[in-house]
MDAnalysis code that builds the backbone (N, CA, C; Angstrom):
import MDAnalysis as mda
import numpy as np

u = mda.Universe.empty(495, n_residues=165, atom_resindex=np.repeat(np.arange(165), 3), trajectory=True)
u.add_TopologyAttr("name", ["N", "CA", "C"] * 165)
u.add_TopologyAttr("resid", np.arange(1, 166))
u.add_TopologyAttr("resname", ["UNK", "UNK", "UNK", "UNK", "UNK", "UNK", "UNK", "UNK", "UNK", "UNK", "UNK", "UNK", "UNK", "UNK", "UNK", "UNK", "UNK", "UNK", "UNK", "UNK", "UNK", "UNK", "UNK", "UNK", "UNK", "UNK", "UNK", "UNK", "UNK", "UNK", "UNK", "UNK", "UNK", "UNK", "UNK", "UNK", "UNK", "UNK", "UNK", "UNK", "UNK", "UNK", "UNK", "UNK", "UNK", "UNK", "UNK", "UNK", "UNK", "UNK", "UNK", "UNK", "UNK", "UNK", "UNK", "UNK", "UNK", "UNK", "UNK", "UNK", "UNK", "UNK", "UNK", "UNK", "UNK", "UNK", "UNK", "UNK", "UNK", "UNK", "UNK", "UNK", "UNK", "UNK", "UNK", "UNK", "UNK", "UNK", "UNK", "UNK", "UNK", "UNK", "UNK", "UNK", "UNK", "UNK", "UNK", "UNK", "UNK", "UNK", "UNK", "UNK", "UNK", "UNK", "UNK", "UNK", "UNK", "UNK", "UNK", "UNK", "UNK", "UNK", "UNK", "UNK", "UNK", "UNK", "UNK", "UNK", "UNK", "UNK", "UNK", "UNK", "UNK", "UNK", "UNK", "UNK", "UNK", "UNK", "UNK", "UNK", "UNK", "UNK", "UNK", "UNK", "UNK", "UNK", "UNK", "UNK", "UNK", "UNK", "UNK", "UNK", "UNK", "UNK", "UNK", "UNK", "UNK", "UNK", "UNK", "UNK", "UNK", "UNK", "UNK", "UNK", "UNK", "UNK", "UNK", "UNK", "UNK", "UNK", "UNK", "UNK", "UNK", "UNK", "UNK", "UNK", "UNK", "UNK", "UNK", "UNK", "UNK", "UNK", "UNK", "UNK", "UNK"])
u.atoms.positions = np.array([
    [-38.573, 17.197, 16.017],
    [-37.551, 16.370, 16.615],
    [-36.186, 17.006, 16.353],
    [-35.466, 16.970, 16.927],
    [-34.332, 17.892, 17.229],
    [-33.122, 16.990, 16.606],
    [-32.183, 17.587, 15.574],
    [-31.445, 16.877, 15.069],
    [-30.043, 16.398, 16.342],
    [-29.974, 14.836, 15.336],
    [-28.860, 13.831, 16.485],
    [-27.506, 13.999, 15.882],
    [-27.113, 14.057, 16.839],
    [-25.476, 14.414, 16.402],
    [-25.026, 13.579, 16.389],
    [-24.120, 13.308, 15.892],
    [-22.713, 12.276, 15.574],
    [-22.105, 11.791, 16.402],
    [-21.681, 10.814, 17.454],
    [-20.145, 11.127, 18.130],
    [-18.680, 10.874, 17.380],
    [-18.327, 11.068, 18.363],
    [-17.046, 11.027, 17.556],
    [-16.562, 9.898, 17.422],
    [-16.895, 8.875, 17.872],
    [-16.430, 7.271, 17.826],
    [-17.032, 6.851, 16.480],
    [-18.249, 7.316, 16.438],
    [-19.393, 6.906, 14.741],
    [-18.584, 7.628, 13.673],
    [-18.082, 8.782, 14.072],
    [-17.201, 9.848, 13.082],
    [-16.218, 8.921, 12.429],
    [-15.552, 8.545, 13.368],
    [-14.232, 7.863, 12.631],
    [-14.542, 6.586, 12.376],
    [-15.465, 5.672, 12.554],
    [-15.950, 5.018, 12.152],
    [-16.177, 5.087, 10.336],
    [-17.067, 6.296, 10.502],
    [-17.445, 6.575, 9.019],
    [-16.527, 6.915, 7.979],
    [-15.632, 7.938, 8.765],
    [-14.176, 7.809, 7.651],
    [-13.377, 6.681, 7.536],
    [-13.306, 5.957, 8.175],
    [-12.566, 4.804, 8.070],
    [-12.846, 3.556, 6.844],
    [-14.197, 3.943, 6.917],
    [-15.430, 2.909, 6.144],
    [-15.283, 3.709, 4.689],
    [-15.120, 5.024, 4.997],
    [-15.446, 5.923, 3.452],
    [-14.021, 6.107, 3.043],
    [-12.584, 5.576, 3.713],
    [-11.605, 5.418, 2.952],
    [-11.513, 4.693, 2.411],
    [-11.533, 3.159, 3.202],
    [-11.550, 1.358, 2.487],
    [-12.484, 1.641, 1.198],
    [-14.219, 2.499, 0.927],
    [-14.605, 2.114, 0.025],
    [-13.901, 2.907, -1.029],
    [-13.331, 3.677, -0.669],
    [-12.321, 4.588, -1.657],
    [-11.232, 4.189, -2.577],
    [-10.418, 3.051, -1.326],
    [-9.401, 2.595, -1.924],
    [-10.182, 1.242, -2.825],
    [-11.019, 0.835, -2.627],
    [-12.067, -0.484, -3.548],
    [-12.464, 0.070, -4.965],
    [-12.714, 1.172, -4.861],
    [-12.986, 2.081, -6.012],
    [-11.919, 2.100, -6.887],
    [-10.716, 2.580, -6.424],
    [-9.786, 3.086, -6.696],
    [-9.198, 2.041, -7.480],
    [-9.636, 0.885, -7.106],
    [-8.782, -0.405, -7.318],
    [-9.593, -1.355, -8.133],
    [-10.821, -0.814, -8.325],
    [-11.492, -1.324, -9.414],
    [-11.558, -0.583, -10.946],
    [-11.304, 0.807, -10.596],
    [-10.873, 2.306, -11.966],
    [-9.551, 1.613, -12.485],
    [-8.798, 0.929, -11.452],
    [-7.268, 0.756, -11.917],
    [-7.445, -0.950, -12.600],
    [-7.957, -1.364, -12.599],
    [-8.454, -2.837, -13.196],
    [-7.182, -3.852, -11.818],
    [-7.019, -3.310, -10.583],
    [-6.627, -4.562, -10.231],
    [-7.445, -4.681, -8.884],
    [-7.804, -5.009, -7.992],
    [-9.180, -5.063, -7.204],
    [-8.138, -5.352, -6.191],
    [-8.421, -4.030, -4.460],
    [-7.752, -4.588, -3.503],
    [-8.503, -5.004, -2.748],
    [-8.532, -5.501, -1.177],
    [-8.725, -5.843, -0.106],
    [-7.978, -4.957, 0.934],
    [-9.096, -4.833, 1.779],
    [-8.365, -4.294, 3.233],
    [-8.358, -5.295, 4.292],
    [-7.102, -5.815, 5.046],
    [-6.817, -6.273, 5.726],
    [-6.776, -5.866, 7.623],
    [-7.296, -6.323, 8.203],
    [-6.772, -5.885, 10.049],
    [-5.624, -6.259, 10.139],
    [-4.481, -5.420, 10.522],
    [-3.684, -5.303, 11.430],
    [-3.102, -4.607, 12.315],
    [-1.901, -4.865, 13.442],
    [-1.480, -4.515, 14.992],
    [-0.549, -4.090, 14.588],
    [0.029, -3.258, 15.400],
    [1.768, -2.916, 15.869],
    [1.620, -2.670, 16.734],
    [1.776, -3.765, 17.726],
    [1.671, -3.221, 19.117],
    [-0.007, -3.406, 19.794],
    [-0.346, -2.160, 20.133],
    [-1.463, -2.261, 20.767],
    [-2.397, -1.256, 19.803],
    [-1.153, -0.656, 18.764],
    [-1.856, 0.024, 17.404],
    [-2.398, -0.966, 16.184],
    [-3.260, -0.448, 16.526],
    [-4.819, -1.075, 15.050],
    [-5.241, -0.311, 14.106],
    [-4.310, -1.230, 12.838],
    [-4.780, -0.271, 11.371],
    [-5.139, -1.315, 10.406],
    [-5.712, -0.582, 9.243],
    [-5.692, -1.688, 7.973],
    [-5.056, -1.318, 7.022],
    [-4.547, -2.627, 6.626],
    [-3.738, -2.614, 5.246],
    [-4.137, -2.556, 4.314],
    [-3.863, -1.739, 2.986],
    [-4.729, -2.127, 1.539],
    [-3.602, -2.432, 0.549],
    [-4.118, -3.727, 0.221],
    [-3.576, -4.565, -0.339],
    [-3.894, -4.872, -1.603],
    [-3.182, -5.187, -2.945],
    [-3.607, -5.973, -4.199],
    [-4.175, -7.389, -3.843],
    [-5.641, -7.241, -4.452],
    [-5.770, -9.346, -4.045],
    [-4.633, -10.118, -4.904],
    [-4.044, -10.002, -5.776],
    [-3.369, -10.460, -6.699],
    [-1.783, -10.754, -5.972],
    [-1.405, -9.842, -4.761],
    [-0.187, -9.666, -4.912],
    [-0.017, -9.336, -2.590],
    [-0.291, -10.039, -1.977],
    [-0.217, -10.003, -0.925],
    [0.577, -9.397, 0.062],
    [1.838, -9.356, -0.508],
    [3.249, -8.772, -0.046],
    [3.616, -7.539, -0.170],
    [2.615, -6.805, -1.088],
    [3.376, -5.504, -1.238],
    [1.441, -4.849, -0.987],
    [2.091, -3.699, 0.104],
    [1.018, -3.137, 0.075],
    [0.658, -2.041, -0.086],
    [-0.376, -0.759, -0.663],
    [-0.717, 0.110, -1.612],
    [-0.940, 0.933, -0.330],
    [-1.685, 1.591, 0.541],
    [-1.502, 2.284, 2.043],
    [-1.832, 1.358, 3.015],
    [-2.066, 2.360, 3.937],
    [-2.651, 1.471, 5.530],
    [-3.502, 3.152, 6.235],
    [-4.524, 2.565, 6.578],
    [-6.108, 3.386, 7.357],
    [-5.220, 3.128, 8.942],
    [-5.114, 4.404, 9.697],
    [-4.842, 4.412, 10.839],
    [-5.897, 5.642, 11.393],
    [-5.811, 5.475, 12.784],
    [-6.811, 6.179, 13.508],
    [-6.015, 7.524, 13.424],
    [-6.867, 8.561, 14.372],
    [-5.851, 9.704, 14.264],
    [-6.023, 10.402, 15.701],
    [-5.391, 10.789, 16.580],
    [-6.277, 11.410, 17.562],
    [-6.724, 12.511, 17.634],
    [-6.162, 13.591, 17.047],
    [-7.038, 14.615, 16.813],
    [-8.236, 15.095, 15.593],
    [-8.096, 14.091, 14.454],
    [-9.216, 14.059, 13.573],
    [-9.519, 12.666, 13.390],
    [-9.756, 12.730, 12.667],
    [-11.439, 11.101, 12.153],
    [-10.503, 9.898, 11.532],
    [-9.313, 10.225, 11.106],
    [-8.452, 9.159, 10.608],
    [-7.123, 9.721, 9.846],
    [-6.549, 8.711, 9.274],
    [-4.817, 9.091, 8.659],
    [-4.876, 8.071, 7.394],
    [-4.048, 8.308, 6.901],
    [-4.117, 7.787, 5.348],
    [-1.724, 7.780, 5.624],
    [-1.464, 6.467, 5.592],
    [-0.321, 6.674, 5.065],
    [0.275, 6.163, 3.998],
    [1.173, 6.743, 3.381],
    [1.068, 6.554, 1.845],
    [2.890, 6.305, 1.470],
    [2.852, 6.194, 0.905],
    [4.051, 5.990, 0.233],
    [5.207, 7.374, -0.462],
    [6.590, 7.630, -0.820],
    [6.854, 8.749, -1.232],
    [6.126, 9.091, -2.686],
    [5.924, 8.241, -3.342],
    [5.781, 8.485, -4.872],
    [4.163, 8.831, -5.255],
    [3.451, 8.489, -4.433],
    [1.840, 8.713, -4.043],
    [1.879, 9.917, -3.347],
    [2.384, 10.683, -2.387],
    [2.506, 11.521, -1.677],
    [3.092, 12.737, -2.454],
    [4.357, 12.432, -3.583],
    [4.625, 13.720, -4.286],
    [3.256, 13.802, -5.250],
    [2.229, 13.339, -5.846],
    [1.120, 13.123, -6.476],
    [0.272, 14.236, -6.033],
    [-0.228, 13.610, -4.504],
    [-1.031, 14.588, -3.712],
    [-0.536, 15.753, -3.681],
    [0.164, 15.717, -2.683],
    [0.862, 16.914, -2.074],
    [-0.096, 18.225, -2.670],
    [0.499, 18.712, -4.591],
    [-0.764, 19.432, -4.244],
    [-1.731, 19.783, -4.720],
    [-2.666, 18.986, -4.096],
    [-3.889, 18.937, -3.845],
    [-4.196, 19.560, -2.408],
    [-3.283, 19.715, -1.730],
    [-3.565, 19.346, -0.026],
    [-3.675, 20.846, 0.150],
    [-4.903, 21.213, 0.892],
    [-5.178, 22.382, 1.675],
    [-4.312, 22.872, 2.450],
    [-3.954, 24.651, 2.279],
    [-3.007, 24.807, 3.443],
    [-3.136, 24.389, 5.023],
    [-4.573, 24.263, 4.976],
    [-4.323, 23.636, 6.823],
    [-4.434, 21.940, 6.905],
    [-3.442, 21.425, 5.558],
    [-3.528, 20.145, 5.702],
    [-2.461, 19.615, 6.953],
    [-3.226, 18.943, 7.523],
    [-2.351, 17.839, 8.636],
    [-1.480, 16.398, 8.097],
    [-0.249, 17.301, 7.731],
    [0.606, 15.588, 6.945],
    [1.773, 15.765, 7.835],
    [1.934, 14.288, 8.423],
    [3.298, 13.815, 9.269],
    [4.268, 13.276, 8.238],
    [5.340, 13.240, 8.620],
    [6.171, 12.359, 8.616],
    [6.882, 11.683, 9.442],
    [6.210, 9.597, 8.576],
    [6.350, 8.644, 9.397],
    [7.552, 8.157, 8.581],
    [7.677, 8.347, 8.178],
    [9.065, 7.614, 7.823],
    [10.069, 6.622, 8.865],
    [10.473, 7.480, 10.042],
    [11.132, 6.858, 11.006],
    [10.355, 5.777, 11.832],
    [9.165, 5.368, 11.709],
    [8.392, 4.379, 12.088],
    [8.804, 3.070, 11.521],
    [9.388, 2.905, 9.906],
    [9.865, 1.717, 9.493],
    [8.874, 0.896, 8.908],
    [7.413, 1.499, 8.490],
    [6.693, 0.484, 8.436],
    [6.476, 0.643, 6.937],
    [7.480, 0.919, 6.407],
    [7.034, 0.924, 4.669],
    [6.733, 2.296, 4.027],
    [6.404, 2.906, 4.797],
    [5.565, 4.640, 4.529],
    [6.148, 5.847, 5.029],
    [6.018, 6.511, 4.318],
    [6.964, 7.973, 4.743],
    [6.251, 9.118, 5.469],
    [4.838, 9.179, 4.658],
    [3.672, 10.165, 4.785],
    [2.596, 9.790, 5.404],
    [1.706, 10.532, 6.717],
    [0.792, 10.167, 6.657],
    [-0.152, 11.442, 6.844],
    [-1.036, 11.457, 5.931],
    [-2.107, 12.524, 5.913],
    [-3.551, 12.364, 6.569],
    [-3.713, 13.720, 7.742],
    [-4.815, 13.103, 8.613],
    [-6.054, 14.074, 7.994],
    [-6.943, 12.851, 8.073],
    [-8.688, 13.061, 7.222],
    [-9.442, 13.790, 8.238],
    [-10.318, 14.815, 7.815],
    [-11.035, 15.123, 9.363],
    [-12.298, 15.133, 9.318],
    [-12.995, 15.114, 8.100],
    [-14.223, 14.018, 7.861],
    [-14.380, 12.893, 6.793],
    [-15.980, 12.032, 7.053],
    [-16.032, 11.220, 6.215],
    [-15.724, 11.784, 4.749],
    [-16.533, 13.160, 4.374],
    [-16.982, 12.958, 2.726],
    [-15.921, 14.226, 2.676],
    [-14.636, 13.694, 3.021],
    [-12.955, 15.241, 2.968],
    [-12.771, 14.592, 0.764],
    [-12.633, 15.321, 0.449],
    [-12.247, 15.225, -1.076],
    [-11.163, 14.454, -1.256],
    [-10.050, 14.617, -0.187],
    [-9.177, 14.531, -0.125],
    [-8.853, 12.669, -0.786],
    [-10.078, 11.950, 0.213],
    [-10.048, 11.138, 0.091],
    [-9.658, 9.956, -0.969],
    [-10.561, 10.401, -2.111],
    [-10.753, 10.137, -3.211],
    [-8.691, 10.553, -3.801],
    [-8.886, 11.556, -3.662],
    [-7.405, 12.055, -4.780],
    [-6.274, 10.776, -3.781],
    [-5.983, 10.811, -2.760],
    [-5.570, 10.113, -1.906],
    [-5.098, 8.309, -2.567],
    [-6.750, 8.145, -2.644],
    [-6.743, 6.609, -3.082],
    [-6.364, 6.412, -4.262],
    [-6.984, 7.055, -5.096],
    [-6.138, 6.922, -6.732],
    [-5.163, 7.222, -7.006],
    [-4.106, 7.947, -6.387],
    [-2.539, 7.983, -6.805],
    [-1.948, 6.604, -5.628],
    [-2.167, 6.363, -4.794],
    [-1.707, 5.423, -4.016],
    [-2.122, 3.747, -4.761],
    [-3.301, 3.916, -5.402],
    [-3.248, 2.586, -6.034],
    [-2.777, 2.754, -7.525],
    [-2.282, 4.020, -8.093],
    [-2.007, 4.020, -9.785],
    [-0.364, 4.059, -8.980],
    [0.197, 4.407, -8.508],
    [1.592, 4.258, -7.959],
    [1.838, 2.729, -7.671],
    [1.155, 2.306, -7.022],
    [1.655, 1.041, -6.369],
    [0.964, 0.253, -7.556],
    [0.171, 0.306, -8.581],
    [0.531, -0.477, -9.305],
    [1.547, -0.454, -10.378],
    [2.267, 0.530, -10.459],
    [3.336, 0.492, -11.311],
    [4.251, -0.042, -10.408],
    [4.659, -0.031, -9.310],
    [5.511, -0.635, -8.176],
    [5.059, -2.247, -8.290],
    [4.336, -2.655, -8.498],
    [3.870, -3.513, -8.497],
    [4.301, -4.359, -9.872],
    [3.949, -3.407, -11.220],
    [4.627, -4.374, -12.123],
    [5.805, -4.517, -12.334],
    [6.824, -3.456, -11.919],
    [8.269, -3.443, -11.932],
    [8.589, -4.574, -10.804],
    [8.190, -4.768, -9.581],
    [8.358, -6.560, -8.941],
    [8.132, -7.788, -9.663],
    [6.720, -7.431, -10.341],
    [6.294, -8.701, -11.203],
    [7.827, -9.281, -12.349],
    [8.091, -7.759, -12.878],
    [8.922, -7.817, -14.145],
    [10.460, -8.969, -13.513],
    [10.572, -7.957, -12.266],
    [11.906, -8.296, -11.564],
    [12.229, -10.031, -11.395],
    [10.637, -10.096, -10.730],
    [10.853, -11.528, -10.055],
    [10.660, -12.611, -11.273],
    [10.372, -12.018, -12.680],
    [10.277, -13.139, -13.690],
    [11.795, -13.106, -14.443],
    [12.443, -11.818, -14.109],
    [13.844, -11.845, -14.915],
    [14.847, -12.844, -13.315],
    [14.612, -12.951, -12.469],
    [15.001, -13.876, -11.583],
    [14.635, -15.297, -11.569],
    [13.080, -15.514, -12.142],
    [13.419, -16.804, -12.594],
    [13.966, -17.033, -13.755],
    [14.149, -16.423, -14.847],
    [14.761, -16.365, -16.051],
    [16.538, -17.321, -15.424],
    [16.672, -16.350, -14.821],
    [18.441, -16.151, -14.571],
    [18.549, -17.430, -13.644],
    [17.150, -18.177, -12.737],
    [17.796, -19.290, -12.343],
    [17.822, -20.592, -13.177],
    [16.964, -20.520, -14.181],
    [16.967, -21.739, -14.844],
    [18.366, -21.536, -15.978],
    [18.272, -20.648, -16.283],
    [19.923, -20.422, -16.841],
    [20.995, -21.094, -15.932],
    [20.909, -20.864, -14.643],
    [22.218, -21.129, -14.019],
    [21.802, -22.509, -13.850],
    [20.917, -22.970, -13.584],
    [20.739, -24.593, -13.387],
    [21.480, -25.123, -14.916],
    [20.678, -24.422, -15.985],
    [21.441, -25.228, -17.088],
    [22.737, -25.332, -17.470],
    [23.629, -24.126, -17.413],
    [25.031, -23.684, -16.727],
    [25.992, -25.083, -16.099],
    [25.028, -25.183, -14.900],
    [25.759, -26.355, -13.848],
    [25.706, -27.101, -14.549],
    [24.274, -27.935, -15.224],
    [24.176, -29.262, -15.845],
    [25.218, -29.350, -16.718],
    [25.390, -28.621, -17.498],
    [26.930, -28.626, -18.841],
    [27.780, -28.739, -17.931],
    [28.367, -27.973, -17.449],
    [29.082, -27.893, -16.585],
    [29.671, -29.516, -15.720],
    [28.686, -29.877, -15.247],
    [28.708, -31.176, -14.415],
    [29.259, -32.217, -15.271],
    [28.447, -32.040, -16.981],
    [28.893, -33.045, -17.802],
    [29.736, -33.130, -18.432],
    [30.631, -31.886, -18.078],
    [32.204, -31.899, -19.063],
    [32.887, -32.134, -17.681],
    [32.829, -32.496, -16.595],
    [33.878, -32.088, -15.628],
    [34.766, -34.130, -15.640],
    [35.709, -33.809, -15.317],
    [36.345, -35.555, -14.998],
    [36.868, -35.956, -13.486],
    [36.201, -37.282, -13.680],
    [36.694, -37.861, -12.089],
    [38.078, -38.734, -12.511],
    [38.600, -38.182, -11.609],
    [40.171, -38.831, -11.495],
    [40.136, -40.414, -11.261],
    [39.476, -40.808, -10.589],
    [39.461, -42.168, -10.524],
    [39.037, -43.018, -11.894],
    [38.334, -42.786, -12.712],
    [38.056, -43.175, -14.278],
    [39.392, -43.215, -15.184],
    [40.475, -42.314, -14.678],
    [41.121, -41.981, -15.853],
    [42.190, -42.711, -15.987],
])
């Protein structure tokens, strides 16, 4: 029986499938566990990978690619990580001017590319340090509002109404 080939629709299929389990990996080595999400821009369809913990900030996004099997875009601080690692005939854009959070995107051109792997683990050990410097931020912001609430309250209770006096 004569071996079956691949198409290319199953191709990127399979990288797509063998990035998400990459970044799951990646995110279970790092003790915080993500999720990949569907989403659009437009009539463009990618997924997001996300912290379950932390919804708003997200670690890359899986986009199609048209001349290979898929794209990986990443962030600057994940991207100086890679970089090198990356084969001289690596295919990396810069998206930056797209606006969507990401600067870099590096295109995969099969399922089992090495690349993969190095890819997912600096993008989720980056974004979780990005991640605790928000955590840190947004608790020294509630810090600073209950201060100012208590602030006002003194405040309110030394002040005098003219009509009393």
């Amino acid at each position: 029986m004569p071996e079956q080939k691949i198409g290319k629709r199953a191709l990127k299929k399979m990288t797509k499938s063998s990035i998400a389990q990459a970044f799951m990996d990646a995110g279970l080595t790092h003790g915080d566990e993500v999720h990949i999400e569907d989403a659009s821009a437009g009539s463009v369809k990618y997924q997001n990978v996300k912290f379950i913990r932390e919804k708003n900030q997200v670690v890359a996004a899986i986009y199609g690619s048209i001349n290979h099997c898929a794209s990986i875009w990443l962030k600057e601080d994940a991207f100086s990580a890679v970089r090198p690692h990356l084969p001289d005939d690596a295919v990396v854009e810069d998206v930056a001017p797209f606006r969507r959070g990401f600067q870099w995107s590096i295109h995969i051109k099969s399922p089992s590319s090495p690349l993969i792997g190095v890819i997912a683990e600096n993008c989720v050990q980056f974004a979780k340090q990005r991640l605790e410097k928000t955590l840190a931020r947004r608790q020294e912001d509630a810090d600073r509002e209950v201060r100012k609430a208590e602030r006002a309250k003194v405040k309110a209770e030394t002040r005098r109404n003219w009509k009393e006096l």
